[in-house]
C-alpha positions as CSV (number, residue, x, y, z in Angstrom):
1,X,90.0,121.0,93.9
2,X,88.3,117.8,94.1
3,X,89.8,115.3,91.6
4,X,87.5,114.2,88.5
5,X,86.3,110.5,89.0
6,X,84.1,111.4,92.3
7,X,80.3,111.1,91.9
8,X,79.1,114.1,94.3
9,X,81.4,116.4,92.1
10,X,79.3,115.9,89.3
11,X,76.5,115.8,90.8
12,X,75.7,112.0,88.7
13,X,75.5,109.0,90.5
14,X,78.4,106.9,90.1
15,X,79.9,103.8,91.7
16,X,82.3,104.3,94.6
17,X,83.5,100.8,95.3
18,X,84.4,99.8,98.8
19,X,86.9,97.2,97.9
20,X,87.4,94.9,101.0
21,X,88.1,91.1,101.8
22,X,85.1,88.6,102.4
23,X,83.5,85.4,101.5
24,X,82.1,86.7,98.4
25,X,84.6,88.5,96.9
26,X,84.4,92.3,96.5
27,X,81.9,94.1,98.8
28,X,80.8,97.9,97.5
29,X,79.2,100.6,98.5
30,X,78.0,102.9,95.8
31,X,78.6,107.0,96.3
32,X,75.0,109.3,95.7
33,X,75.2,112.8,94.9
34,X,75.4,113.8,98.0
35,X,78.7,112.1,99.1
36,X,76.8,109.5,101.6
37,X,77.4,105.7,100.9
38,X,74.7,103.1,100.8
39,X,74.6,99.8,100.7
40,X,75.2,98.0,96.9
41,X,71.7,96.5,97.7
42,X,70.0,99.4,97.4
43,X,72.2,100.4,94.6
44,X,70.8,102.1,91.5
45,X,70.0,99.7,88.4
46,X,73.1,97.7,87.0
47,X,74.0,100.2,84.1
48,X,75.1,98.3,80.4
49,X,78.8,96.8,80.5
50,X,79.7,99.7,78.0
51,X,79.0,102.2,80.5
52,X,80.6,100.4,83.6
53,X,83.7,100.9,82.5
54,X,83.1,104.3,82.7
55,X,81.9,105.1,85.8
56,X,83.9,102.3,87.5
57,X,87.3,103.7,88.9
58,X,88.8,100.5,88.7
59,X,87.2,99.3,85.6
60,X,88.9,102.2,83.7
61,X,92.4,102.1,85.2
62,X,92.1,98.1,84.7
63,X,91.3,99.0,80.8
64,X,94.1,101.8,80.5
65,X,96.3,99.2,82.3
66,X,95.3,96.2,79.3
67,X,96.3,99.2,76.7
68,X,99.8,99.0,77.8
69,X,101.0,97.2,81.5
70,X,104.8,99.0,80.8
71,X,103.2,102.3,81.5
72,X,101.3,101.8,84.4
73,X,102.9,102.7,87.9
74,X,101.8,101.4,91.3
75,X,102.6,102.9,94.2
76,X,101.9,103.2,97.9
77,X,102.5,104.8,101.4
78,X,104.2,101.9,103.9
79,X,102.4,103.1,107.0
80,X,98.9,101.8,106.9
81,X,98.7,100.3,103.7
82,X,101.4,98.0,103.6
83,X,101.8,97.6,107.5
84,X,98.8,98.0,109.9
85,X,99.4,101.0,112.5
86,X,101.0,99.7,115.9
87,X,102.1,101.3,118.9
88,X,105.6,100.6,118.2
89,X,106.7,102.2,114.6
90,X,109.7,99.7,114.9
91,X,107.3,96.6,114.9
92,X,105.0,97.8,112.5
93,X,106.0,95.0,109.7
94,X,104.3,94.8,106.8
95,X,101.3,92.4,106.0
96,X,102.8,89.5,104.1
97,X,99.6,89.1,102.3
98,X,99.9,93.2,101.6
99,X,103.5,92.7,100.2
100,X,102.3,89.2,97.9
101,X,99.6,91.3,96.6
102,X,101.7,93.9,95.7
103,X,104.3,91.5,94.3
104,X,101.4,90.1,92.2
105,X,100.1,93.4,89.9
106,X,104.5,94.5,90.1
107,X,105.2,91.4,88.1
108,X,102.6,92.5,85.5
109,X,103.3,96.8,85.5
110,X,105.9,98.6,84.7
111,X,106.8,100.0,87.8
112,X,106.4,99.9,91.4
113,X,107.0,102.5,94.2
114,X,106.8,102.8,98.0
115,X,107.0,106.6,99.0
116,X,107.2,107.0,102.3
117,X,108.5,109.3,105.4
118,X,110.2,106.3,106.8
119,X,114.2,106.4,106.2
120,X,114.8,103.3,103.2
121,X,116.3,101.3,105.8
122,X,113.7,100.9,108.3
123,X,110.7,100.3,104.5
124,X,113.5,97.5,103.5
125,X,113.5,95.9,107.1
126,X,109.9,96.4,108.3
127,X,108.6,95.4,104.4
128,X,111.0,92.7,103.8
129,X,111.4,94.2,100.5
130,X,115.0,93.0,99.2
131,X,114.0,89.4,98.4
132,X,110.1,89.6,97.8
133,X,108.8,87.9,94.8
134,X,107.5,90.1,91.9
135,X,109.2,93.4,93.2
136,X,112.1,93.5,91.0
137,X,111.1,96.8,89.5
138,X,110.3,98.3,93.3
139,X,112.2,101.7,93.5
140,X,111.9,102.6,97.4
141,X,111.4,106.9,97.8
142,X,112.6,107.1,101.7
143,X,112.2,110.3,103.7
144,X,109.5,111.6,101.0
145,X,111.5,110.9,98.2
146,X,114.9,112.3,99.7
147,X,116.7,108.8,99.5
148,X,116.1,106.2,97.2
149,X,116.4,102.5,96.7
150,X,116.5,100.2,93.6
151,X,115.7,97.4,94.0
152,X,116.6,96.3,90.1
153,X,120.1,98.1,90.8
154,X,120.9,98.0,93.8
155,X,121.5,101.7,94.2
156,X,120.9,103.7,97.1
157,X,120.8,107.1,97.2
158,X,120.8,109.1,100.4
159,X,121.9,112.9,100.9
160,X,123.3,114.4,104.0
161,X,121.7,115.2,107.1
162,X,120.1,119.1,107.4
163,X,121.4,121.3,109.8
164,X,118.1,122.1,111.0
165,X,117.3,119.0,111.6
166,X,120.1,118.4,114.2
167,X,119.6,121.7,115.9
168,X,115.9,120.4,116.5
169,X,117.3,117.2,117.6
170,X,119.1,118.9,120.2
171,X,115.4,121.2,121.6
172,X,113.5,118.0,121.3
173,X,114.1,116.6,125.0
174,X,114.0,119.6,126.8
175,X,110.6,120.5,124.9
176,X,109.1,116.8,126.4
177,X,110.5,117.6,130.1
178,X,108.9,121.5,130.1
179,X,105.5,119.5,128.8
180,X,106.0,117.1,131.2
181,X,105.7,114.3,128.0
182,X,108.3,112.1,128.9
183,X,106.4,109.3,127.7
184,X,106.3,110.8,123.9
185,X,108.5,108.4,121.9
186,X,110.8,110.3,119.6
187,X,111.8,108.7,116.1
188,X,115.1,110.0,114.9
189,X,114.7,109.1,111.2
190,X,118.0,110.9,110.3
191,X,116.2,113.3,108.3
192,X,113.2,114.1,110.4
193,X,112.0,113.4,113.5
194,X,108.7,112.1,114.8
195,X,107.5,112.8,118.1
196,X,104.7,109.5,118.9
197,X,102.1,110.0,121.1
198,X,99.9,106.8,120.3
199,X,102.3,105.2,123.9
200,X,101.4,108.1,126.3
201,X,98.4,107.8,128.7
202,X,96.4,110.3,126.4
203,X,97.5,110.6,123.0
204,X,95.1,112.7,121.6
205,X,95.8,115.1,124.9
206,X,99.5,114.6,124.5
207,X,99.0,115.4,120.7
208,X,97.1,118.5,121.0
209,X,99.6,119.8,123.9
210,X,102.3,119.9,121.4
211,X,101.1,121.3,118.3
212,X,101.9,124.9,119.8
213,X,105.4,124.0,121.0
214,X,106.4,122.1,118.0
215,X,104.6,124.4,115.5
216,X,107.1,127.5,117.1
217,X,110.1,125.3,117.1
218,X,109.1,123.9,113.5
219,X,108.6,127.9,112.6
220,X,111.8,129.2,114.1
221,X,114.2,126.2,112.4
222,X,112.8,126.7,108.6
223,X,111.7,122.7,109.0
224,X,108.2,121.5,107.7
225,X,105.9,120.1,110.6
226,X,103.7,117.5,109.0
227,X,100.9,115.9,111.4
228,X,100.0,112.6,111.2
229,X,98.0,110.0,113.0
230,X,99.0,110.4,116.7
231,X,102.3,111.7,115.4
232,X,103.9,115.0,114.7
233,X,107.1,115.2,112.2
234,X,109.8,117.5,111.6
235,X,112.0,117.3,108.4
236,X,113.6,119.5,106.3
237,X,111.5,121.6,103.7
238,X,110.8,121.6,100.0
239,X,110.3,117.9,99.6
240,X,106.3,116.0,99.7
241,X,104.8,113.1,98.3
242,X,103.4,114.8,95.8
243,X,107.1,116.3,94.3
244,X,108.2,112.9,94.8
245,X,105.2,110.9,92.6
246,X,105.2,113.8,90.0
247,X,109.0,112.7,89.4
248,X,108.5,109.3,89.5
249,X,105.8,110.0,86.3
250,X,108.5,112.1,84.2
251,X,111.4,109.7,84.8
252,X,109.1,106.7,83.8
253,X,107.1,107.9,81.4
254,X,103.9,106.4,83.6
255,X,100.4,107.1,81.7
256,X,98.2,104.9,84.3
257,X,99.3,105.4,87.8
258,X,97.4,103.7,91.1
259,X,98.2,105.4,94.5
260,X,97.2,104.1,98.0
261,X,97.5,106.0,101.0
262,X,96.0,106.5,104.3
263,X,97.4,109.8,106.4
264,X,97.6,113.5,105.7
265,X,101.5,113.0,104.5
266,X,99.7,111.6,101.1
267,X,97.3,114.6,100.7
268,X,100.1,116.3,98.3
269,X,100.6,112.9,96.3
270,X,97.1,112.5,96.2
271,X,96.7,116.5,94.3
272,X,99.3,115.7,92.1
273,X,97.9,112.7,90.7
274,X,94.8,114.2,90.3
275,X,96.1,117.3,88.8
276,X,98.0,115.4,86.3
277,X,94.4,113.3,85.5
278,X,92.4,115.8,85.4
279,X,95.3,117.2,82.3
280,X,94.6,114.0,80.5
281,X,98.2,113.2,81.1
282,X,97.1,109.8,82.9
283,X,94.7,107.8,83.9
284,X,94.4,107.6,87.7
285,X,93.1,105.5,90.6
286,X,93.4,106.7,94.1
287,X,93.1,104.4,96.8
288,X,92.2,105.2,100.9
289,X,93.3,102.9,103.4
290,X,90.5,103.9,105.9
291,X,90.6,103.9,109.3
292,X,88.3,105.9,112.3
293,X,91.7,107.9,113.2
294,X,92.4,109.8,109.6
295,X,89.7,110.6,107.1
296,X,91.9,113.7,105.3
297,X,91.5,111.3,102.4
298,X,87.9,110.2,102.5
299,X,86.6,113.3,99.9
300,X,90.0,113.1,97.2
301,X,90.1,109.7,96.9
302,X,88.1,106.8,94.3
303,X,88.0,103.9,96.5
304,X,88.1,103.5,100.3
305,X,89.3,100.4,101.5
306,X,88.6,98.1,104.7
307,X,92.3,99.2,105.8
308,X,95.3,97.1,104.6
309,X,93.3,93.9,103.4
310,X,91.2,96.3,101.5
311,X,93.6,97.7,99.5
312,X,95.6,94.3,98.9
313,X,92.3,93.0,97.3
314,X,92.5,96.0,94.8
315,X,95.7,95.5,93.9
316,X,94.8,91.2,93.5
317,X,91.4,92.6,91.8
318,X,94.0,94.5,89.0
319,X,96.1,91.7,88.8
320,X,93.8,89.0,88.2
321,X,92.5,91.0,85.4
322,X,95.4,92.0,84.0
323,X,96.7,88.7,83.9
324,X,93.4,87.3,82.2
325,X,93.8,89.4,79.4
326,X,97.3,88.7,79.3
327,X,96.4,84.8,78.5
């Protein structure tokens, strides 16, 4: 299903901004019926302001946001859209200017999430998350929502370890040595493991050599294999992004919520918070972090964004207008 809010599914012409940092402030691209972009200079004719607001993604969400800024819920992946993806998963800190802009539309809404596969620890350390200004209301969903953090209470919340789990921790090395992939890195989140190929002399090789081995190991344990960019994960199943937002929504009552993602692990949050849209339950934007190596996102999403700085000037964008109409 193709969420509501997307020209091409209509087949009508509507804005798909490309919200990204420059000298002039918001660049766009606007969306034909076919799904191709074009540049905003050859744009169709400026339509009245009534009517912007309609076709606008932002526009609206910024108008159901004015309506009532308790209700609204903001929340984002931490892997390429709060920290820029590195090599090393255990340097990938996150953007300062990604966490102020954040900070700045969290201070305004009602609440804020991060939902990520990363255990809580490693989103608090990498994000510097415990002190940041305007995240008082942050609730951090760890390990796709298995552990959470908040960061009002204090309270963490972190279940045992699957069984699974340490039976595939156990397979994983001798798996590498038969594939002769030593130089795959292995991330032992506790809950899941990831198996990084971005270090090895061909990832994308070293990636496609193990989606057989790990997809039969995966198969054989009852664990969920989730691929990602240059990265495949193990973890325990019955728990997505998408289970994760749709409880966030109940438990806060959320009527606008604004999601930002970049990888396939966001697909399911991405459904959800179209499904739940498209039952006039919310209003909705979805944000892409974009980048050459993942573009699962590209046809369920309102707004792709220049990467991290791209999606930070969204959230600014909201803020400043929320915080307008505020005065």
């Amino acid at each position: 299903m193709t969420p509501p809010g997307l020209g091409w599914n209509s087949g009508v012409c509507e804005p798909r901004p490309r919200l990204c940092p420059g000298e002039h402030g918001v660049v766009g691209e606007w969306c034909s019926p076919d799904g191709k972009l074009t540049p905003m200079s050859e744009q169709p004719p400026a339509q009245p302001q009534a009517d912007r607001a309609s076709s606008d993604p932002v526009a609206r969400v910024v108008a159901a946001a004015r309506n009532d800024p308790a209700a609204v819920l903001v929340a984002t992946d931490f892997d390429g859209v709060l920290s820029p993806i590195v090599d090393d998963p255990d340097q990938a800190y996150a953007d300062p200017e990604a966490v102020a802009a954040l900070g700045a539309l969290g201070q305004l809404v009602g609440q804020v999430a991060i939902v990520t596969g990363r255990p809580v620890a490693a989103a608090r350390r990498l994000g510097g998350l415990d002190q940041a200004p305007g995240l008082g209301n942050l609730v951090v969903l760890g390990q796709y929502g298995v552990e959470r953090w908040d960061a009002a209470s204090g309270e963490l919340v972190m279940p045992p370890e699957p069984v699974e789990i340490s039976r595939a921790r156990n397979e994983i090395a001798d798996l590498l040595a038969r594939l002769d992939l030593a130089e795959v890195w292995v991330e032992d989140k506790g809950r899941a493991l990831g198996l990084h190929t971005r270090r090895t002399a061909d990832p994308d090789g070293a990636f496609e050599r193990l989606r057989g081995p790990v997809t039969e190991l995966a198969e054989r344990l009852g664990l969920h294999l989730e691929p990602g960019r240059m990265v495949w994960e193990l973890r325990a199943a019955g728990q997505d992004k998408g289970r994760a937002i749709a409880e966030l929504v109940e438990a806060t009552g959320a009527r606008v919520v604004v999601y930002a993602g970049d990888d396939l692990g966001d697909i399911p949050a991405f459904r959800t918070v179209a499904e739940l849209r498209e039952q006039g339950r919310i209003e909705a934007l979805l944000l892409w972090s974009r980048s050459e190596e993942q573009a699962a996102l590209a046809d369920i999403c309102d707004v792709a964004c220049d990467g991290v700085p791209g999606v930070a000037q969204v959230w600014r964008h909201i803020a400043d207008e929320l915080e307008t109409h505020s005065h």
